[in-house]
N, C-alpha and C positions, 0 to 999 in steps of 0.2 A: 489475340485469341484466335484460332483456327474456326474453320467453317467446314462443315460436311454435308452432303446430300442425305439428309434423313428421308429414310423409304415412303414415311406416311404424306403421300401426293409431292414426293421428290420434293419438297422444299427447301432449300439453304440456309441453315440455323449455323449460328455460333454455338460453337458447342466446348466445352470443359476439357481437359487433358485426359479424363476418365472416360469422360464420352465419345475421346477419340477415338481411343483404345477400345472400346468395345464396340464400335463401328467397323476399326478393322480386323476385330475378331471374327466379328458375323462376317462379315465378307470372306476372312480367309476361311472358315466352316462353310460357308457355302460352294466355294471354290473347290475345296476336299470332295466334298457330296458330288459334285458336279461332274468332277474327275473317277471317281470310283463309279458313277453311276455309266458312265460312258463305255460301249460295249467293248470300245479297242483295245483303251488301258491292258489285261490282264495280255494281249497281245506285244504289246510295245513293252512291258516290263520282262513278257517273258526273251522277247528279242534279247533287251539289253542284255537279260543274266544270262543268254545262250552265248552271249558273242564275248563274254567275259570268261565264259568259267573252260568254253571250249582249249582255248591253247594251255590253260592251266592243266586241266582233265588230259588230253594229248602229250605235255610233259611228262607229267605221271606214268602212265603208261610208258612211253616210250625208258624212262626210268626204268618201271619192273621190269620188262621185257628186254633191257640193255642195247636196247640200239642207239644208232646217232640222234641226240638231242634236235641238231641243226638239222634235219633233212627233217623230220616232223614238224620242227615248227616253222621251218620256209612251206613246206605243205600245208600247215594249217594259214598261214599269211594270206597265202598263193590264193587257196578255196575260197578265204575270209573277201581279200581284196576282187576278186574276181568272179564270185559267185553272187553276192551278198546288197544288196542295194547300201545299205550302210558302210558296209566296205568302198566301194563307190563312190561313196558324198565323203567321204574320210578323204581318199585319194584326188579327187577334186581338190578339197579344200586345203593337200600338202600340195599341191601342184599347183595354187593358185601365185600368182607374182603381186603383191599388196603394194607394192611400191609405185607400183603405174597410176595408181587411184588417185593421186598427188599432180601427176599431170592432167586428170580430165578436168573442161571446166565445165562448170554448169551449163554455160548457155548450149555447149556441145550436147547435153543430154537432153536438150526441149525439144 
């Protein structure tokens, strides 16, 4: 049988299969709350769908307008990767070499 932190003075009870489940209800509802209440959110969500919908939008256009596909969307890349903090931690993290992390050892990192 599982055991949970029940809220009432944090105590550790055995608790039921049912009473699992609605322990990690309440927690993932509060979590939700937690995240909508926080002022950045509408910020960080509005990034994402800005950096998503942008080369889409740019496409299009470049569509009705009949130009070269490829020079708008190396342009929108260029901007994204070079402007954009996100773009940034993107290009970092394609540029990073994961294989070397196999050679460090621990005591090298204390």
């Amino acid at each position: 049988m599982p055991y949970a932190l029940i809220p009432e003075g944090y105590t550790l009870k055995k608790v039921t299969t049912a009473q699992e489940a609605a322990v990690h209800s309440k927690r993932r509802h509060d979590d939700v709350l937690a995240l909508l209440g926080n002022e950045n959110t509408p910020l960080i969500i509005g990034g994402i769908v800005t950096a998503v919908l942008v080369p889409v939008i740019a496409k299009q256009i470049a569509e009705d307008l009949g130009e070269d596909q490829g020079i708008i969307e190396k342009s929108v890349k260029t901007a994204f990767y070079d402007y954009t903090v996100l773009g940034k931690i993107t290009q970092f993290a394609q540029d990073l070499d994961l294989s070397k992390l196999k050679e460090l050892s621990p005591r090298g990192l204390a």
